[in-house]
VEXDREN-34411 format. One record per residue (C-alpha): residue in one letter; x, y, z. Coordinates in steps of 0.1 Angstrom, whole numbers, padded with zeros to 4 digits, always signed. Each point is the difference from the previous one (the first is absolute). Example, Ala and Ser with C-alpha at 12.3 -4.5 7.8 and 13.67 -1.06 7.14 Angstrom:
a+0123-0045+0078s+0014+0034-0007
! end
This chain:
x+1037+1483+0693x+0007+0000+0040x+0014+0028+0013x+0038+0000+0010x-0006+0023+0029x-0025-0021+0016x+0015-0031-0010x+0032+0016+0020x-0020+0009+0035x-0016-0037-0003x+0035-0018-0007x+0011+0027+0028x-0023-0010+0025x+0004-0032-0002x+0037-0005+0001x-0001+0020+0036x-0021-0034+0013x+0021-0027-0019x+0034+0007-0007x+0007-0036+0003x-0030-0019+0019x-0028+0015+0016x-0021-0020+0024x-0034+0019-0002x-0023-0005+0028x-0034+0015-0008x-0029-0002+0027x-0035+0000-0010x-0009+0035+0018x+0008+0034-0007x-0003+0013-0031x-0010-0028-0018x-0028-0013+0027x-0007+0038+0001x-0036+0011-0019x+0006+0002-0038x-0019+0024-0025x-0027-0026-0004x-0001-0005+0035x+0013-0040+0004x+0031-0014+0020x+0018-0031-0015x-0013-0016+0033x-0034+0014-0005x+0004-0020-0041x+0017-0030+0020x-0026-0006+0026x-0033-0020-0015x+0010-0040+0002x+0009-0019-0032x-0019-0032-0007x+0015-0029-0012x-0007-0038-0003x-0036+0001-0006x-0019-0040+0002x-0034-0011+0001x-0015-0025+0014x-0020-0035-0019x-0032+0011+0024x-0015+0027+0009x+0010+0035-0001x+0034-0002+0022x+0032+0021-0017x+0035+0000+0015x+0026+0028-0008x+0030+0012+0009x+0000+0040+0017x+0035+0018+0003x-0003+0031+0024x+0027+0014+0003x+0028-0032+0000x-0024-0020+0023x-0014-0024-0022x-0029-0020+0010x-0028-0023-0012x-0038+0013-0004x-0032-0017-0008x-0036+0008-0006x-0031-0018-0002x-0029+0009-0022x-0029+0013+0000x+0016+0027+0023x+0041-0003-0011x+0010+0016+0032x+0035-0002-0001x+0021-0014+0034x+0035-0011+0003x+0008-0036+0009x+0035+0004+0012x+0020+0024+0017x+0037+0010-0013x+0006+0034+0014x+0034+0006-0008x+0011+0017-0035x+0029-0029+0001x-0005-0007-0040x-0012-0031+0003x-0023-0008-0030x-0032-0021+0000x-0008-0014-0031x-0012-0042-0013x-0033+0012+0018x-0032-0024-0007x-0030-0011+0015x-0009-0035+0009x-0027-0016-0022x-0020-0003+0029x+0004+0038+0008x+0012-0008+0036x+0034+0008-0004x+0027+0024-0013x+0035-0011-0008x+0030+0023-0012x+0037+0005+0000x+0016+0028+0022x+0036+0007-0012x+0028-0002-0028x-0005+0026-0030x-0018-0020-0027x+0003+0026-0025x+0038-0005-0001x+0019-0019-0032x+0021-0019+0027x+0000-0009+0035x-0038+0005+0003x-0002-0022+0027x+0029+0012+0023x-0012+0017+0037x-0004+0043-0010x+0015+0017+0031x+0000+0038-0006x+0001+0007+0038x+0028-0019+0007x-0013-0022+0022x+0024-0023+0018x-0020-0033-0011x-0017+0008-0036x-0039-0011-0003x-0002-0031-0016x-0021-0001-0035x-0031-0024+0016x-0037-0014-0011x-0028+0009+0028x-0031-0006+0000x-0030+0023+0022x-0036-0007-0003x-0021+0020-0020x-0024+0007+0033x+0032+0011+0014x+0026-0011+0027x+0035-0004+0004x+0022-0008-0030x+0018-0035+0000x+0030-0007-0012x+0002-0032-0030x+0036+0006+0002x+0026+0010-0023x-0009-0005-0040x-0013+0021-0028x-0028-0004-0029x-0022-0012+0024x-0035-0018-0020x-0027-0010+0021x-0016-0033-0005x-0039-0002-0010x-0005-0014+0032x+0006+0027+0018x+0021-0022+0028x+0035+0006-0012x+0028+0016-0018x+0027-0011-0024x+0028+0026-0009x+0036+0003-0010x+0031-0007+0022x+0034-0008-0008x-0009-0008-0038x-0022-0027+0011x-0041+0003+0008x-0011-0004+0037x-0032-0005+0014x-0018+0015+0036x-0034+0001+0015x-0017+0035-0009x-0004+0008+0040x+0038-0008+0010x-0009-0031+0024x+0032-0016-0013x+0031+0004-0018x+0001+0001-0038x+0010-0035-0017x+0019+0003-0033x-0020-0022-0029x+0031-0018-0018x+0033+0009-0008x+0009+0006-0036x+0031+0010-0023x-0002+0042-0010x-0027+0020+0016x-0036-0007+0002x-0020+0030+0000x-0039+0012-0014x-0019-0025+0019x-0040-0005-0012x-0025-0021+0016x-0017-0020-0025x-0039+0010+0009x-0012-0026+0024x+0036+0005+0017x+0015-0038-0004x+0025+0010-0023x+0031+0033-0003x+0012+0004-0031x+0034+0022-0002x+0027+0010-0020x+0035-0016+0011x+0031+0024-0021x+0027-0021-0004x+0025+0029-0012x+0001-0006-0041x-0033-0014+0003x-0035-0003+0021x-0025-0029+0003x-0038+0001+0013x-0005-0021+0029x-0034-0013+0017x+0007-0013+0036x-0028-0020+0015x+0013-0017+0033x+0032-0011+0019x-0006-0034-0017x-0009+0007-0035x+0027+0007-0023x+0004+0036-0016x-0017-0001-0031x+0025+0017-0031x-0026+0018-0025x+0018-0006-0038x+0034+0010+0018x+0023+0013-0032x+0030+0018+0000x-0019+0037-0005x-0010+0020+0026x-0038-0005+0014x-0021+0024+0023x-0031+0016+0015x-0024-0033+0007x-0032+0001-0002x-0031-0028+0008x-0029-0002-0019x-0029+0000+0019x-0005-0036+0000x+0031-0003+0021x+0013-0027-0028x+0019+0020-0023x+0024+0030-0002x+0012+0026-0025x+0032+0013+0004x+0028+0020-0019x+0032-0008-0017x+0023+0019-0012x+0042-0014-0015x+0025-0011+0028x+0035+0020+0005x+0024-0011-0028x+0005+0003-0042x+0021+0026-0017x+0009+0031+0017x-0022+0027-0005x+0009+0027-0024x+0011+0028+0021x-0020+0034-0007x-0029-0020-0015x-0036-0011+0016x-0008-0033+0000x-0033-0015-0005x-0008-0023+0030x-0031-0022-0009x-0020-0017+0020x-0028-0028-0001x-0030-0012+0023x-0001-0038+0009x-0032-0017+0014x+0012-0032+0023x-0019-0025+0019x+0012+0003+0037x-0001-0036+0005x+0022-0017-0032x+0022+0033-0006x-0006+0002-0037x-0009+0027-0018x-0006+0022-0030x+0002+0028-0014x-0029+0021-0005x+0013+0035-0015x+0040+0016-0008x+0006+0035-0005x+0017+0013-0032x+0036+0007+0000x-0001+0031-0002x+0012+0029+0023x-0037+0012+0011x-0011-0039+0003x+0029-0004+0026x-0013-0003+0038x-0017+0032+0010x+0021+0016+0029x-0029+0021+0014x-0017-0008+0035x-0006-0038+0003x+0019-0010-0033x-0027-0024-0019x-0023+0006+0027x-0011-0033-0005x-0035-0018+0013x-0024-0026-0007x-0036+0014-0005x-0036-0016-0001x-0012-0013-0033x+0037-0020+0000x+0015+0031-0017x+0036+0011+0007x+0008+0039+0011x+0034+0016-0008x+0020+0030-0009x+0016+0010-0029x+0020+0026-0022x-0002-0012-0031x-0024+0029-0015x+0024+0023+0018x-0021+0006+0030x+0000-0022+0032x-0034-0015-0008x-0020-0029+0013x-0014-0029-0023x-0024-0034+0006x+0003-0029-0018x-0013-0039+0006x+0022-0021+0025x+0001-0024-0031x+0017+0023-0024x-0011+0026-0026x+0008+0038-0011x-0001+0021+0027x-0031+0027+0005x+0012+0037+0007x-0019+0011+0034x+0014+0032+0005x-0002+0021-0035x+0016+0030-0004x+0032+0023+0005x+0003-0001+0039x+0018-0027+0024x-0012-0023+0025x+0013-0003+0034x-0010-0016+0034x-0021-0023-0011x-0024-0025+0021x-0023-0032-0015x-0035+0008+0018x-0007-0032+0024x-0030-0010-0023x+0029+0001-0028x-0022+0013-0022x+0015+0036-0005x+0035+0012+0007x+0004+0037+0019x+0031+0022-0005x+0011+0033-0001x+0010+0019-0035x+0010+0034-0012x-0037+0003-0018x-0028+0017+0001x-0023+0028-0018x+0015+0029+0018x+0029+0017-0015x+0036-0008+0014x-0013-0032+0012x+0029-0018-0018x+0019+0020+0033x-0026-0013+0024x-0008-0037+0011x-0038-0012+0005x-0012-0035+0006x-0013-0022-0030x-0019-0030+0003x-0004-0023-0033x-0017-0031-0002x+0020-0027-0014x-0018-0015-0030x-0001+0034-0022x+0017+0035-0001x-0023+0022+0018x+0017+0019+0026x-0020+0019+0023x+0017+0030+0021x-0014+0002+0035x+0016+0032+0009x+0005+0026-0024x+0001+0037+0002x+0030+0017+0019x+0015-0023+0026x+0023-0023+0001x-0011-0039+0011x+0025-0032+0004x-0001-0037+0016x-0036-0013-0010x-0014-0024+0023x-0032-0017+0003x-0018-0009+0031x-0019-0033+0006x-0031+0023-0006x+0010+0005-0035x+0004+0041+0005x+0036+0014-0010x+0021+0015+0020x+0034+0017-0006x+0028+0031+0012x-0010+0032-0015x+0015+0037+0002x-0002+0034-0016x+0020+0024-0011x-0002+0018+0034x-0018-0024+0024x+0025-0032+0009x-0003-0032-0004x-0027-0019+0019x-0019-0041-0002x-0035+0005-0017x-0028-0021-0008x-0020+0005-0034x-0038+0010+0008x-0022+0009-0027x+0029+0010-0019x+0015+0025+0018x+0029-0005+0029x-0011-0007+0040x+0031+0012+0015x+0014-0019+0031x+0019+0004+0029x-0001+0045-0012x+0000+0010+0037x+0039-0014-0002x+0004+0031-0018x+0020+0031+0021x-0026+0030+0002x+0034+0018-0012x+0006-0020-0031x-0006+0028-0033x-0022-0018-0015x-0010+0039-0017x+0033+0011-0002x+0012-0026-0023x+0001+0010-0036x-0011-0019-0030x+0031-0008-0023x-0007+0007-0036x+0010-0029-0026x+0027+0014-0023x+0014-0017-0032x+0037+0013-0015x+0021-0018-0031x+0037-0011+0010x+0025+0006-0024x-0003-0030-0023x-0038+0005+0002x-0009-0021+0025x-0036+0012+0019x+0003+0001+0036x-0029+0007+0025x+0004+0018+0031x-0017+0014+0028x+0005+0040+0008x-0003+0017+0036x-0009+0034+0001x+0009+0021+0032x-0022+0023+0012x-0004+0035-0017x+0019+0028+0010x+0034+0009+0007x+0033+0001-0027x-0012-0005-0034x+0024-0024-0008x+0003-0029+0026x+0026-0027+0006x-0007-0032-0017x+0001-0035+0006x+0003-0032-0018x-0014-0033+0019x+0013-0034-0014x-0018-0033+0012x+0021-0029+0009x-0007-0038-0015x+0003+0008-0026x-0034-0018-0007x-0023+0019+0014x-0023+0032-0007x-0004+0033+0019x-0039+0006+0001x-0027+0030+0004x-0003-0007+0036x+0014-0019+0029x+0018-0031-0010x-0011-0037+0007x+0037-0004+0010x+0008+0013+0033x+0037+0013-0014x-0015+0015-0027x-0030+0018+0023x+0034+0013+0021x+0009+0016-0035x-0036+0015-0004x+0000+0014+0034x+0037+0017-0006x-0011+0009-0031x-0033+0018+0013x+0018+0016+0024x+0032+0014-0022x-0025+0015-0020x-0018+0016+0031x+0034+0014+0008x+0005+0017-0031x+0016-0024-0021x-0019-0008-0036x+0004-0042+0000x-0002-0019-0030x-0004-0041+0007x+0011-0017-0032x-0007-0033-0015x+0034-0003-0018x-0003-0032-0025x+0008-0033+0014x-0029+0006+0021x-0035-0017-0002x-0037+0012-0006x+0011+0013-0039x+0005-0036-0016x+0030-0024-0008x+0019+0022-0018x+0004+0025+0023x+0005-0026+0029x+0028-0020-0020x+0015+0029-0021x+0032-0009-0019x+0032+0012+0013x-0011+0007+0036x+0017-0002+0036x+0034-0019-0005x-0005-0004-0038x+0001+0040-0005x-0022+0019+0025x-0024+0014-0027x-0022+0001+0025x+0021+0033+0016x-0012+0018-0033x-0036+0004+0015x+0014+0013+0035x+0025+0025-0023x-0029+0008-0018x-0023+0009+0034x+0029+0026+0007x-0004+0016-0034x-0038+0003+0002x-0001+0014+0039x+0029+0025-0017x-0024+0014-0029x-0024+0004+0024x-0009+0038+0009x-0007-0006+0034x+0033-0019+0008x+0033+0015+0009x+0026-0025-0028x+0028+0010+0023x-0021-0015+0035x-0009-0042-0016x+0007-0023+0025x-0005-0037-0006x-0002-0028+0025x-0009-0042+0001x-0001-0027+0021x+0015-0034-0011x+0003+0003-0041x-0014+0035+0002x+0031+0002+0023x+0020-0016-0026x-0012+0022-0023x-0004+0033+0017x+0043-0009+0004x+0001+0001-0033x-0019+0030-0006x+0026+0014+0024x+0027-0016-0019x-0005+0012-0033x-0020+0032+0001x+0009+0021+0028x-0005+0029-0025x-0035-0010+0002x-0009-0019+0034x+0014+0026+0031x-0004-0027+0029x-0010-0029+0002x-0010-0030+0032x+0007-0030-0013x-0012-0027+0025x+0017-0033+0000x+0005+0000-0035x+0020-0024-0025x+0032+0018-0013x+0020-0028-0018x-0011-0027-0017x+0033-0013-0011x+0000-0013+0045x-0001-0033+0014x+0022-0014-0022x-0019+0004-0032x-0027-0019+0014x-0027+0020-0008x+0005+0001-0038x+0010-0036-0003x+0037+0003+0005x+0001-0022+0032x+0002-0034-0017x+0029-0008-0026x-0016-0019-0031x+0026-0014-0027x-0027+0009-0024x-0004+0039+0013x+0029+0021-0022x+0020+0022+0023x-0009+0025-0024x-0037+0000+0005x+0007-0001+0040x+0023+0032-0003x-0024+0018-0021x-0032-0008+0026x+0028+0014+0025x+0002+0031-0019x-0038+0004-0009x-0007-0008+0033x+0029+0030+0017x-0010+0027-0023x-0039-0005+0014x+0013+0004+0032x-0002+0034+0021x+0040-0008+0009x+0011+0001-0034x-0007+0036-0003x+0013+0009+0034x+0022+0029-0016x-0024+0020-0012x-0023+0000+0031x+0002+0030+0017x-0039+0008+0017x-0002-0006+0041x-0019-0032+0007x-0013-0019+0033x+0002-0036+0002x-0018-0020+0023x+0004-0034+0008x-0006-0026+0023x+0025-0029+0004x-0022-0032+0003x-0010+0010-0031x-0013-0038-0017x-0011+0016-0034x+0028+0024-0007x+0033-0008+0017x+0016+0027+0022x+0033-0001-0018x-0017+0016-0033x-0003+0032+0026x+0038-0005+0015x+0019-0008-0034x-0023+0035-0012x+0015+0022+0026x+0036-0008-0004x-0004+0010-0037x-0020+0034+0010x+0029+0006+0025x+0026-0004-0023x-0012+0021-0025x-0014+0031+0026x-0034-0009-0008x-0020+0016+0029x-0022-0024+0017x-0018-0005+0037x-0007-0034+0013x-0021-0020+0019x+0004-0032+0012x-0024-0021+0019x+0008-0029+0019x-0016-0035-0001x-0032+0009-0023x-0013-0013-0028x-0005+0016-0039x-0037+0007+0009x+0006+0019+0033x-0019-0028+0025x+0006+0029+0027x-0027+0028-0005x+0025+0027+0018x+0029-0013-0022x-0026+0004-0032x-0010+0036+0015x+0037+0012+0006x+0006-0008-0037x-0030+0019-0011x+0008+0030+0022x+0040+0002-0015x-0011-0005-0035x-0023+0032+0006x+0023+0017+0018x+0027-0004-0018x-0021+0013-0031x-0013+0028+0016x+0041+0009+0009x+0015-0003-0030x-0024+0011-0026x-0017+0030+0019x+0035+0017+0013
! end
């Protein structure tokens, strides 16, 4: 049970900074930037660069990546056999624009990419990011720099840029249409055709005469092929259903695609799943007909996977067809004939495939998965490769560490993004079986690598018996016996915390707080609440969840409970915090057991579900054939699993932080929140930060948040 007295000096404290609104302004320096008992500063944790859009290139040993030091984001290369790394362009600024869309020409001579817009985001992806206010926002553009090095053109304004197998130009997307411009900028981009809906995911067909594309029409989606500005667009089996992710056979003739039902039928029943089924077609890119080759089940696990790259779809050597499914409850990959037949299980086994990439030879697929011989690997990610005619997968990097984004170079050796526990993430090429690490000198002297401690994997049982895993950091030794706690909740929800720096960069900016709360005293328990991935479809699509009953918040309640029995923990002193849904659900936390959680951050979190007009449950569109019972009792379902709903009993402090261009979690969530913590004395500091994004583009704005969250835990739970 907490303690009333110190319960009363935290509520005490806190209501001296926030009697109504407090603005809090924390700097990065003194004391948190001061040495900690391990000996780190969250600079010091912040400082080594974090790689990101790893490519290969068709010949040769050439790899392309993306570094960011420090905000200023820039492109880097290296060339085997030495894989020195250099940088090929030169953005200085930490102005939070992103680089992303990186590839390499299949000639290796040049590098294109996009600089700008957060495409992370759930809308408005492609809308200019200006977190420095600048008078005239940067535009979201495609440029192009040669590999050698030079100076960056401009191909103009566009996104999804795919470079043709020529190597000579560009086609990408503009104004819902597809444009094409020469890969070195001598003239101005030329838009292909002009088309009802949006045209988007352009492929060459091999020898580059043909694009195949998918055109969404709203309610439905066709597969196109363009081949000039005289030939007519060719419709493959156009239907009323909804078709996607193209994909040529290497004789350029045919393509397989997906389909999947159009908008329309009977409404939904509300609080229910609903199977969504989908089929593979096989069509001939020059008549337009095709076939049908494979359909899922209807059942909930055969639905389309929502892990990275959906069906992960591709065509493979032997004329065998490579995709993802759930159907066994695992995100697994299967073969089968392009003809037909029963598909062949690749992937065996109670782990989940992600980031996955056909080898050029298309004779073996690569990917990363939580498997391995070493225990806790099911918390880890190492890169798998599989050949695609039987199930015989072969991990290339077991042991401790964690490995992500597989790629093969044109001399057949793997290459990939690895990290550690305590060393950060870094590009590496596979020699002999063990990691060369490139571009390590990018490293700060002061980064801790030693300091960093190792989190221990942890498994506790929610109150309906649910197991959840979880990742435990230990401060150092020494001082009170029983420390101040706290709970870290991951956003998504569908991801997974791991035993080591993250392959997202958000969720490394969790590790690194995370490492450094615990340096500072604080024991840290990362949780992998259910709804999650890595642990199998049941615990990704868990009945009752989110809007439909937050069962999920049983698992964070549960986290509390366990830190509380520990011997080592002070019950009164458990802090919780969350970014995004582990905002969402760190408010809830908040909400409904302050008796249990004594502060929380919650960082541009979701706090009503029932906003937007009912949009987000369903409520938005009026159907004759929807009762207005059934609507009334989603409303209520859908209230009572929101952090607002239990707004009266919510007494702990809290900081919320959020930014107002927000395009994943709108800003009002945090403004419609602090009117109801007013009214009901709640107390609460805020911070509000102008013009960036959900993912912090600005490295100082992503630093100021770390540096309040700490502080603000180190003030309230250690009066």
């Amino acid at each position: 049970m907490s303690s009333l007295c110190t319960r009363a000096r935290v509520a005490c404290a806190t209501l001296l900074l926030a009697a109504a609104s407090f603005v809090a302004e924390p700097l990065v320096g003194e004391p948190l930037s001061a040495q900690s008992a391990r000996g780190f500063t969250l600079d010091q944790v912040k400082s080594a660069p974090y790689p990101t859009e790893l490519v290969a290139a068709r010949t040769g040993d050439r790899l392309a990546w993306v570094f960011n030091e420090r905000g200023q984001r820039n492109l880097w290369v290296a060339e085997g056999p030495a894989f020195a790394a250099r940088r090929v362009t030169d953005y200085t600024r930490d102005d939070g624009q992103d680089l992303t869309s990186v590839s390499i020409s299949p000639d290796g001579r040049w590098l294109v990419y996009m600089r700008g817009g957060d495409f992370g985001s759930n809308f408005d992806d492609a809308l200019p990011v200006n977190p420095l206010g600048m008078p005239t926002p940067t535009r979201v553009e495609i440029w192009a720099v040669p590999f050698a090095g030079g100076t960056p053109v401009s191909l103009g304004e566009g996104e999804s840029p795919v470079i043709a197998p020529s190597s000579d130009y560009v086609v990408f997307a503009r104004d819902r249409q597809l444009w094409r411009v020469p890969i070195d900028g001598s003239s101005p981009a030329k838009r292909l055709f002009t088309l009802r809906g949006s045209s988007g995911d352009p492929q060459f067909s091999p020898d580059g005469s043909r694009l195949a594309f998918v055109s969404n029409r709203g309610d439905h989606a066709f597969i196109g092929v363009y081949t000039n500005d005289t030939t007519p667009i060719t419709w493959i089996a156009p239907s009323v259903d909804r078709d996607w992710a193209p994909r040529w056979a290497p004789d350029g003739r045919r393509l397989v695609f997906a389909r999947r039902a159009g908008s329309g039928g009977a409404p939904a029943a509300p609080l229910e799943a609903t199977p969504a089924p989908w089929s593979l077609w096989v069509g001939d890119a020059t008549t337009g007909r095709a076939e049908r080759v494979w359909a899922s089940d209807t059942t909930l696990r055969a639905s389309v996977p929502s892990t990275h790259g959906g069906i992960n779809l591709h065509w493979a050597a032997n004329d065998r067809l490579v995709f993802m499914q759930y159907a066994d409850g695992w995100p697994h990959l299967y073969s089968m004939p392009a003809t037909g037949g029963t598909p062949l299980l690749l992937t065996p086994g109670e782990y989940m495939a992600e980031h996955v990439r056909l080898a050029p030879d298309g004779r073996s697929v690569l990917f990363s998965a939580n498997t391995g011989s070493t225990p806790g690997d099911i918390d880890r990610r190492h890169i798998v490769r599989a050949p695609i005619d039987r199930a015989a997968p072969d991990v290339l990097t077991p042991g401790t560490g964690i490995e992500w984004t597989p790629v093969v170079l044109g001399s057949g050796r793997v290459a990939g993004l690895g990290a550690t526990a305590q060393r950060s993430p870094l590009p590496m090429v596979l020699e002999g079986g063990s990691p060369r690490w490139i571009a390590a000198d990018r490293v700060p002297a002061s980064y801790p690598t030693a300091q960093l401690v190792t989190p221990t994997p942890v498994t506790y049982t929610a109150s309906d018996g649910v197991r959840v895993h979880a990742q435990l950091f230990q401060p150092p030794a020494g001082g009170a016996a029983r420390k101040p706690a706290i709970v870290y909740v991951h956003g998504g929800p569908p991801r997974q915390m791991l035993l080591g720096w993250h392959y997202g960069d958000y969720y490394a900016n969790a590790y690194a707080m995370n490492q450094f709360l615990a340096s500072r005293g604080f024991v840290v328990l990362s949780i992998n609440y259910r709804l999650g991935i890595g642990y199998g479809y049941e615990f990704h699509r868990p009945p009752n969840a989110g809007a439909q009953g937050a069962s999920e918040y049983l698992d964070v309640k549960a986290a509390g409970e366990w830190l509380r029995q520990r011997s080592d923990v002070d019950g009164a002193r458990i802090g919780i915090y969350g970014g995004s849904y582990g905002g969402y659900l760190t408010a809830l936390a908040l909400a409904r057991d302050s008796k249990l959680f004594a502060a929380g951050v919650d960082i541009h979190g979701v706090h009503d579900f029932t906003s937007d007009g009912g949009s987000r449950f369903g409520g938005g569109t009026w159907r004759y054939e929807r009762s207005a019972y059934d609507l009334q009792r989603l409303a209520e379902v859908a209230w009572q699993s929101s952090p607002v709903s239990s707004v009266a009993t919510w007494t702990s402090p809290v900081l919320l932080i959020h930014a107002d261009d927000d395009r994943n979690v709108r800003f009002a969530q945090t403004v419609d929140l602090v009117q109801r913590l007013r009214e009901h004395g709640v107390p609460f500091e805020e911070i509000t930060i102008p013009d960036d994004t959900h993912h912090w583009m600005r490295f100082a704005n992503q630093m100021r948040v770390n540096a309040a969250t700490a502080e603000y835990f180190e003030r309230i739970l250690k009066p």
